[in-house]
C-alpha positions, -999 to 999 in steps of 0.1 A, spaced: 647 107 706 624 106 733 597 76 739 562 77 753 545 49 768 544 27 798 539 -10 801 501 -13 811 485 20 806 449 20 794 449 -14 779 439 -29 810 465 -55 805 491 -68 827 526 -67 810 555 -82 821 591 -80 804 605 -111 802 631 -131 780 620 -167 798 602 -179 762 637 -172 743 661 -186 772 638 -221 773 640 -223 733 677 -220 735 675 -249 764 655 -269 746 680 -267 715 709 -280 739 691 -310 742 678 -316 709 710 -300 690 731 -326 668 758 -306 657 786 -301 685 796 -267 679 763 -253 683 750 -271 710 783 -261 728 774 -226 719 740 -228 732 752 -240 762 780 -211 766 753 -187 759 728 -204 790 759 -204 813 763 -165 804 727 -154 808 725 -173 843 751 -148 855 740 -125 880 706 -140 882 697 -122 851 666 -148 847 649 -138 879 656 -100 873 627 -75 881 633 -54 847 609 -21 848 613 6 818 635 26 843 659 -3 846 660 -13 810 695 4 808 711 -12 837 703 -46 816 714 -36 785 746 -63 786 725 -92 795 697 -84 769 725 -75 736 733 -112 746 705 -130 750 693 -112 719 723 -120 698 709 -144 675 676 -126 668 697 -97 663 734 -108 646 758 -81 648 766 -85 615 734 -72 600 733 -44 623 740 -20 599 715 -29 577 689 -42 598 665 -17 608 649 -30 641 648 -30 678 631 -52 708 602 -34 727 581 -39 755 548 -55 745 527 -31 733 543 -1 740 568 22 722 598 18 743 624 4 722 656 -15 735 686 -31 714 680 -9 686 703 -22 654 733 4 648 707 17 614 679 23 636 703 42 662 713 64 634 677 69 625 663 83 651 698 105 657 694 118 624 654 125 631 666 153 663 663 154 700 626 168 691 615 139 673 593 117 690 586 80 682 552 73 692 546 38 680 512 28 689 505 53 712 481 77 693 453 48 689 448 36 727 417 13 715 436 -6 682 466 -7 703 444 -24 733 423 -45 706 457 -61 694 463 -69 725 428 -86 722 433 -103 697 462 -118 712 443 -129 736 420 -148 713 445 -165 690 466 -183 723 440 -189 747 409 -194 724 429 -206 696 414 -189 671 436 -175 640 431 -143 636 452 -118 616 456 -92 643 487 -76 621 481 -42 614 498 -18 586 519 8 601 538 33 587 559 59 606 570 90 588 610 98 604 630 127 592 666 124 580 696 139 585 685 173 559 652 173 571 636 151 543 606 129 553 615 90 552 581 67 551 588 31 571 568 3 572 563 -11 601 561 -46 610 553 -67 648 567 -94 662 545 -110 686 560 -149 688 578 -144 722 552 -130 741 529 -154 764 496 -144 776 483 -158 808 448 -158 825 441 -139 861 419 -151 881 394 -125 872 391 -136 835 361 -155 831 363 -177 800 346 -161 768 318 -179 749 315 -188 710 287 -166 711 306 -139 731 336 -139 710 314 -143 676 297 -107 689 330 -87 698 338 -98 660 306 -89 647 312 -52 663 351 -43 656 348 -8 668 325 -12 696 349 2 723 327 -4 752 320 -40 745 353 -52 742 364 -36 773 339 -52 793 352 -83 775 385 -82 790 387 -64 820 415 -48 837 435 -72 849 419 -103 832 449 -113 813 491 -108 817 510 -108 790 547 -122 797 577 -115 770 591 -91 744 583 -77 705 602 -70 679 595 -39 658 611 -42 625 616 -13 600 617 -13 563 622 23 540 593 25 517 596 59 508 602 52 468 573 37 472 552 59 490 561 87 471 551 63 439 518 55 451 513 93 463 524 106 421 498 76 414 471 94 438 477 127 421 481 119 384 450 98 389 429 122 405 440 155 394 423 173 362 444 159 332 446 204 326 472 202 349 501 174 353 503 182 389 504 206 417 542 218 408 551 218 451 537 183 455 554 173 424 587 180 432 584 171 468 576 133 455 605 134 437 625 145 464 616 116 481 620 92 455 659 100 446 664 109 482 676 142 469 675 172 493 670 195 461 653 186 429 639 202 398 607 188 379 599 202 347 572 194 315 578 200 279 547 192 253 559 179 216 540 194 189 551 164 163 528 187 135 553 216 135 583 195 152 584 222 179 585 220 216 561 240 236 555 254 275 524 227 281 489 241 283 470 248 309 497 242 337 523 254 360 548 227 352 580 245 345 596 238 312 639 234 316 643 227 278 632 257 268 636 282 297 619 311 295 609 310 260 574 294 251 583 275 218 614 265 200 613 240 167 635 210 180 663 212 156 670 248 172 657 236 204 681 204 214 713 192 198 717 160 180 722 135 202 691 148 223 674 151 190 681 109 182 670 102 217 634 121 223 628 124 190 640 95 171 641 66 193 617 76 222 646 69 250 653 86 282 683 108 278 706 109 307 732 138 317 748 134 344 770 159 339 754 190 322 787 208 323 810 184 301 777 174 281 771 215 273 809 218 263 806 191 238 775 203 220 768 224 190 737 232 198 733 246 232 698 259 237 691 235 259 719 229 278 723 260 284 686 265 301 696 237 322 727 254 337 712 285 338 683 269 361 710 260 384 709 218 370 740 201 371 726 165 363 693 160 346 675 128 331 648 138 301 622 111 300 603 106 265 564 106 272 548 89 242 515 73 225 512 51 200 549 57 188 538 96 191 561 120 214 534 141 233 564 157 257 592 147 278 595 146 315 623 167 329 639 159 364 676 176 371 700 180 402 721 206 415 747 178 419 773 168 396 762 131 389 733 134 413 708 120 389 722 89 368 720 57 346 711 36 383 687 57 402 666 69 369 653 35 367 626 44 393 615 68 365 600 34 349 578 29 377 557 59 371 558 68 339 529 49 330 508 76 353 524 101 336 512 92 302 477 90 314 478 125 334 494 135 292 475 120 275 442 130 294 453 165 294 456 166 260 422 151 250 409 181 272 432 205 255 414 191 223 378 191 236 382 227 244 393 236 210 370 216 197 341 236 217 359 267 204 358 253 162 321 248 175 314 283 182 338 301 157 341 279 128 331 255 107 353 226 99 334 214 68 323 242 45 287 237 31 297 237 -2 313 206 1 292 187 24 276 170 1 305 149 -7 316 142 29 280 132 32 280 107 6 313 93 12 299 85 50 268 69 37 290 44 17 306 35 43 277 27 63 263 5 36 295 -12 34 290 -19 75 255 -29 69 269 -56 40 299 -72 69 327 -49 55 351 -28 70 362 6 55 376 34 62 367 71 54 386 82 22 406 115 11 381 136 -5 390 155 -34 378 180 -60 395 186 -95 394 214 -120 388 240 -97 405 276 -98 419 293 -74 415 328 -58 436 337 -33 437 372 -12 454 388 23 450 421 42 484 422 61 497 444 87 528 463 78 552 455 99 541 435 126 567 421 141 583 455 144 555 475 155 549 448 186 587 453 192 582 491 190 553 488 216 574 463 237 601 489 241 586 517 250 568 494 273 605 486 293 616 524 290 586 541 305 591 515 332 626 519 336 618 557 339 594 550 364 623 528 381 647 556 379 629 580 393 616 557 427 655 547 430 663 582 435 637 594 458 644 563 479 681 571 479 673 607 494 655 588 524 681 563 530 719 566 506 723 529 508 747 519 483 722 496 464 704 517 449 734 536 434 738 496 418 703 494 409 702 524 394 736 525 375 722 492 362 689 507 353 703 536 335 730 515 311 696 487 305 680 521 295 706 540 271 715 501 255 676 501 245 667 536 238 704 532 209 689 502 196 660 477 183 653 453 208 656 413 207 649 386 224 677 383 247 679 420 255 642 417 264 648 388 288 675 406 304 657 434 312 628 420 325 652 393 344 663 428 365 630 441 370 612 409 384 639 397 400 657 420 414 638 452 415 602 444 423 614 429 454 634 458 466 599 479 457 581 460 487 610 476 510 608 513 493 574 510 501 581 510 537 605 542 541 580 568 537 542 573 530 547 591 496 570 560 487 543 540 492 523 555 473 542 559 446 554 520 448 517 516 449 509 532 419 537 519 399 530 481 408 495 483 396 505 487 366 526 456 365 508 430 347 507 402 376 520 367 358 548 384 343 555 414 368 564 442 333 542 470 323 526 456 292 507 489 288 517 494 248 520 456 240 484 447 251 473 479 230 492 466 203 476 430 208 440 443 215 441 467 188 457 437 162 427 410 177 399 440 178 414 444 135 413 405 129 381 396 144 360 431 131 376 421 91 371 381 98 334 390 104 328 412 76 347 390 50 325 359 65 294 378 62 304 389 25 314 354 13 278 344 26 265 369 -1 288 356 -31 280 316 -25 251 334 -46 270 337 -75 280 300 -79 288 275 -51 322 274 -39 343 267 -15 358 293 12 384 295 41 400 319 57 425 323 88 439 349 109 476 356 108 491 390 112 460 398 93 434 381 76 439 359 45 411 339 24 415 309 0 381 307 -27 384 274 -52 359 276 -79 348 247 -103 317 222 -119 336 194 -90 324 217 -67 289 220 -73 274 192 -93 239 202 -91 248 237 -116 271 238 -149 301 257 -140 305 283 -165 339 307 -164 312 340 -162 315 327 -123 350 330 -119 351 361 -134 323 375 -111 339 362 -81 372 374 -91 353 411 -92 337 407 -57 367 394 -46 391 427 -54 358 452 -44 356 433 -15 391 436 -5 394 471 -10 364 471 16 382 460 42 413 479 33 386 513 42 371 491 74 403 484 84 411 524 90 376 530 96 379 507 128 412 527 144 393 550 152 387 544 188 415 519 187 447 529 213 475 517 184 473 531 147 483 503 125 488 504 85 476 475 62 492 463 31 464 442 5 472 415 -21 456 395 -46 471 361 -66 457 359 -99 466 321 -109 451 313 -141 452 272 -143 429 250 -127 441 228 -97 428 204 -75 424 201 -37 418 171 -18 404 172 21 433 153 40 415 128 67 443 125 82 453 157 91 413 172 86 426 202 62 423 211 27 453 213 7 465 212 -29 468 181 -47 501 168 -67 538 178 -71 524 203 -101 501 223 -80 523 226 -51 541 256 -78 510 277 -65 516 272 -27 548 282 -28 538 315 -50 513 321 -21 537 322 8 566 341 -6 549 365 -30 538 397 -2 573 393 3 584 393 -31 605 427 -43 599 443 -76 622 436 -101 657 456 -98 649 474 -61 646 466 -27 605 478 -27 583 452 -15 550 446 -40 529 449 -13 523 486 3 503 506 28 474 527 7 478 503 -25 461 466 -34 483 449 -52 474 422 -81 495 397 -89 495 377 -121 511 356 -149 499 367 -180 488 399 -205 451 381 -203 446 382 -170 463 418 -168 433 428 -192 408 412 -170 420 424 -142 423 462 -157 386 463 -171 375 457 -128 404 485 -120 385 512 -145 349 499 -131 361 503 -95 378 539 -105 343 551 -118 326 538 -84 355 557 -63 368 526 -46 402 532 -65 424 561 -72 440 568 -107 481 559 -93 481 527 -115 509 510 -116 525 482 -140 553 460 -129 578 431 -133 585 410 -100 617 393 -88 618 355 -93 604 335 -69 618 301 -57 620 285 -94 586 306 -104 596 336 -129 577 357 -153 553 370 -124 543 408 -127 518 427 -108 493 460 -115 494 482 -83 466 509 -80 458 531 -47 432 526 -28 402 557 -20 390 552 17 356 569 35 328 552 17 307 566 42 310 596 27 295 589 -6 315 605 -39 337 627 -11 364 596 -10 403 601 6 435 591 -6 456 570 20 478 603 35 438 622 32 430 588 59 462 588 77 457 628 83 422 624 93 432 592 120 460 611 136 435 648 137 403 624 154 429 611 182 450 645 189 412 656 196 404 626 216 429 631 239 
């Protein structure tokens, strides 16, 4: 360690170093000491000091060493060698940063800080250091009582380089300050003025000029690690300041922590809590790594964490602690999690609950790389900040809402017209009931007798064509891989790339023999971002064709996730480009049927596009509801259907991915009713009996057709599903009208279904479907379409 400073300097002050206001309060306590012992010792201690005239030394800061006996005694009872270890202080010349009978702690301190650290206590502010010495000045020869304590802080490294934060705290009692003869005493007015004007530099120098004053005795500099707390207020300073959109800058974050557990590697982590779907999610809008979930970006929780995490997060709302993530992992049934966390490298972890109003909105994630490293005694500090984290949650997920909110603005509406009415009147009584003193609150809204039409426009295998897209995605790049490998090998046979590429090669012949999955996916992706893209940035250095062909090939990375994504964004766009162009047109036509009798209308985007119409007298009061209606909208609804069936072809045609779509329709004869959940702001179906129709809904496009393994719903074909021989005849009378307008082929098809969850005796009339209305009466069949598609984009290209 080295020190900088000298005992006047440019404080204009005389300083002396000089022990004579301790060694006279240790005489004084001979004299006035009752018990024997002590004024013996007191005695033995004088006798000892007086040795070698010690008193009446001359000591300078080049002699300090030479002293160093004299002073460890004289100093013994302000510094008791039994607290040296824990003490964290030293003696120093008056205003100055030389230090002298530093405790063993502080010794260690500055050994652990490196020869190149430098401890420059009060030297970087010349004028607050020379106004402290001021203000000395003032309070024992003016007698005034000023606080002339300042708040220092001194920032030390450790041992691994870590940042430690000290307070810093001055001892001024046994230093004496004595007047020169070229002082000339201050007035009230003078010394009101220098107090008036703080920072006026120039006055108080002229105040007390060089020389005026000498200052006789020592300091003491004592020590105390705040660094917990520093690094609490600093999380407080962030979380309070930063957009609630992101929980923290993820460096700053973790270096906090770092200094809160004193840890010379930590990891920081945030998981969000969907407590809708019971799922936990990568949070919105941030960088903050998620640890429970790895590299997957949501997971329901059952599948996500094992039981006893489950009871904690979930459940109770308490912090789960694991300090060891080994023996915890073997012991578990379910080891999603656990697994993530050693995969990370985490060997100890705590996950902290973040909550409000007895709601889990995510949990905090901290873990070690040391076995025990993070525990049940030094989480506590957790509690400190936790608070600050719930704000920084909690504000970032009112933002999250206001942006969805802006979105529902602009896209949707959340209350259908054809129901305002009631929403209207059921916030008018409770505004009377204000007006009349009462309290209420807004009441489930619901409307009875209605029927039901339900429809969906689905894409035929989804899930497999976005695998399909995914990878041909990894084996082109894998090619290109390949390929680079072995013209960088010709340049320079370094045994690597015979690794890379053996590796390469076996990723490639796995995927190209089978479908992919998830964890085949990850693997290969884990290779190319982590392994291969950076030996890319040395290929590129070999040779100027290299480069360029490194070039080329990293452009078409996509640059968060570092994987050509070429066929799964086609895939995406040309799914969102579908879903949008059939969401419009279905909006637009629903406009047109509100005139055939009010009703109410929503629809949502899923692999496709599916509608829900409910039809009844409840809905609109102000017209008699008369079953005519129903059957009208029923006919609109299958035309217009069969519309988008031909729109949806129609709009592939300068579209990069050619998709095939797979139409339904529920016939469901009986009447329901709905109610509008406040709550949860949604529509559903009302009552244990009406819930039979829900469940036909979801599992009927996956329903089979009685005695085979064919799905009811195909590509070319709208398929009509229904309970009895009435609505078969219904439904047959709009089949032959549609047949004579060329919307429909003649392949009509009658059939029984499968059982479905409790719900039997459902069968189904299956006709094809004629696409190209733009060309009048000149109408395709589905393989006429399909042929057409694939001969427009063979010429396109």
């Amino acid at each position: 360690m080295k020190c900088n400073s000298s005992f006047s300097g440019d404080h204009q002050m005389d300083v002396v170093l000089s022990f004579d206001r301790l060694i006279n309060a240790y005489a004084s306590r001979v004299e006035t000491e009752k018990n024997g012992f002590k004024k013996l010792y007191y005695s033995a201690l004088l006798q000892a000091i007086s040795k070698n005239g010690f008193p009446n030394a001359d000591i300078t800061e080049e002699n300090l060493d030479d002293y160093s006996e004299p002073i460890d005694l004289i100093l013994s009872e302000l510094f008791p060698k039994s607290l040296t270890s824990n003490e964290i202080k030293a003696a120093t010349i008056p205003f100055s940063s030389v230090l002298f009978n530093c405790t063993d702690r502080l010794t260690k301190i500055f050994e652990n800080a490196g020869e190149n650290y430098t401890f420059d206590f009060l030297e970087e502010e010349t004028f607050d250091r020379f106004r402290l010495a001021c203000g000395l000045v003032l309070n024992k020869c003016y007698d005034m009582k000023l606080d002339i304590g300042k708040l220092l802080h001194a920032e030390i490294p450790d041992a691994n380089g870590n940042i430690r934060t000290y307070r810093i705290t001055y001892n001024a009692d046994f230093i004496d300050v004595f007047s020169n003869s070229k002082s000339e005493q201050l007035t009230e007015d003078e010394i009101n003025e220098l107090l008036r004007f703080p920072d006026d530099e120039e006055r108080w120098r002229k105040a007390f000029p060089q020389g005026a004053y000498q200052f006789k005795g020592f300091g003491i500099i004592s020590f105390t690690d705040v660094t917990v707390d520093a690094a609490i207020s600093e999380l407080k300073t962030i979380l309070l300041n930063q957009p609630g959109s992101k929980l923290a800058d993820k460096e700053n974050f973790v270096n906090i922590f770092k200094k809160m557990f004193n840890m010379d590697k930590i990891y920081a982590g945030f998981t969000s809590f969907d407590h809708y779907d019971s799922t936990f999610e990568q949070m919105h809008f941030s960088d903050a790594p998620s640890y429970i979930l790895g590299q997957s970006h949501s997971k329901l929780s059952q599948n996500a964490i094992c039981r006893d995490a489950y009871k904690h997060l979930v459940q109770l709302h308490k912090p789960l602690i694991i300090p060891d993530v080994e023996d915890y992992h073997s012991k578990q049934e379910v080891t999603f999690m656990t697994g993530n966390l050693l995969e990370a490298g985490i060997k100890s972890a705590v996950l902290y609950p973040v909550t409000k109003h007895d709601k889990l909105l995510g949990v905090l994630e901290l873990g070690s790389d040391i076995t025990f490293g993070l525990n049940s005694f030094n989480t506590i500090k957790i509690e400190n900040i936790i608070d600050y984290i719930k704000a920084a949650v909690i504000r970032g997920e009112e933002e999250d809402e206001n942006r969805v909110k802006a979105i529902i603005q602009t896209e949707c509406t959340s209350i259908h017209p054809s129901v305002q009415w009631k929403f209207e009147r059921e916030a008018r009584r409770i505004l009377k009931s204000k007006i009349n003193g009462k309290e209420e609150t807004f009441k489930d809204i619901g409307f009875e007798d209605v029927f039901p039409l339900y429809g969906q426009i689905d894409i035929v295998g989804s899930s497999d064509s976005r695998n399909h897209a995914i990878k041909e995605d990894l084996c082109y790049q894998l090619d290109e891989v390949c390929s680079i490998i072995a013209s960088a090998k010709a340049y320079e046979p370094l045994p690597i790339y015979d690794q890379i590429g053996f590796r390469v090669q076996d990723y490639k012949e796995t995927l190209e023999g089978q479908a992919i999955d998830a964890n085949s996916e990850r693997g290969i992706i884990k290779l190319l971002t982590d392994e291969i893209n950076p030996v890319m940035d040395h290929i590129k250095t070999i040779s100027d064709d290299l480069k360029d062909r490194v070039d080329s090939y990293q452009e078409k990375l996509d640059p968060l996730s570092g994987v050509i994504y070429e066929n799964r964004n086609n895939y995406d766009n040309t799914v969102q480009t579908i879903n949008h162009a059939l969401s419009r047109y279905i909006d637009k036509k629903q406009n047109e049927a509100q005139g055939i009798y009010s009703h109410f209308f929503e629809r949502f985007k899923t692999d496709g596009v599916e509608h829900n119409i409910y039809i009844g007298g409840s809905i609109n009061e102000e017209a008699e509801f008369n079953v005519v209606y129903l059957y009208n909208l029923r006919l609109w609804q299958l035309q217009t259907m069969i519309e988008m069936e031909d729109k949806f072809y129609s709009i592939q045609e300068n579209l990069p991915s050619q998709l095939d779509a797979a139409s339904m329709i529920l016939v469901f004869d009986n009447t329901l009713s709905i109610r509008y959940r406040i709550d949860e702001k949604r529509f559903d179906v009302d009552g244990t009996y009406n819930a039979r129709y829900e469940v036909i809904k979801k599992r009927i496009d996956k329903a089979h057709i009685k005695g085979t393994d064919e799905r009811i719903t195909q590509k070319g074909k709208i398929s009509i599903i229904y309970t009895n021989n009435e609505n078969r005849r219904e439904y047959m009378r709009y089949i032959n009208y549609l047949q004579h307008k060329k919307y429909l082929g003649d392949e009509v098809e009658h059939l029984e279904l499968e059982d479905v969850q409790g719900v039997i005796g459902l069968k189904a009339i299956r006709v094809n479907v004629l696409y190209g209305f733009k060309a009048s009466e000149n109408r395709m069949t589905y393989d006429d379409l399909i042929d057409e598609l694939s001969l427009k984009q063979v010429e396109s290209e």
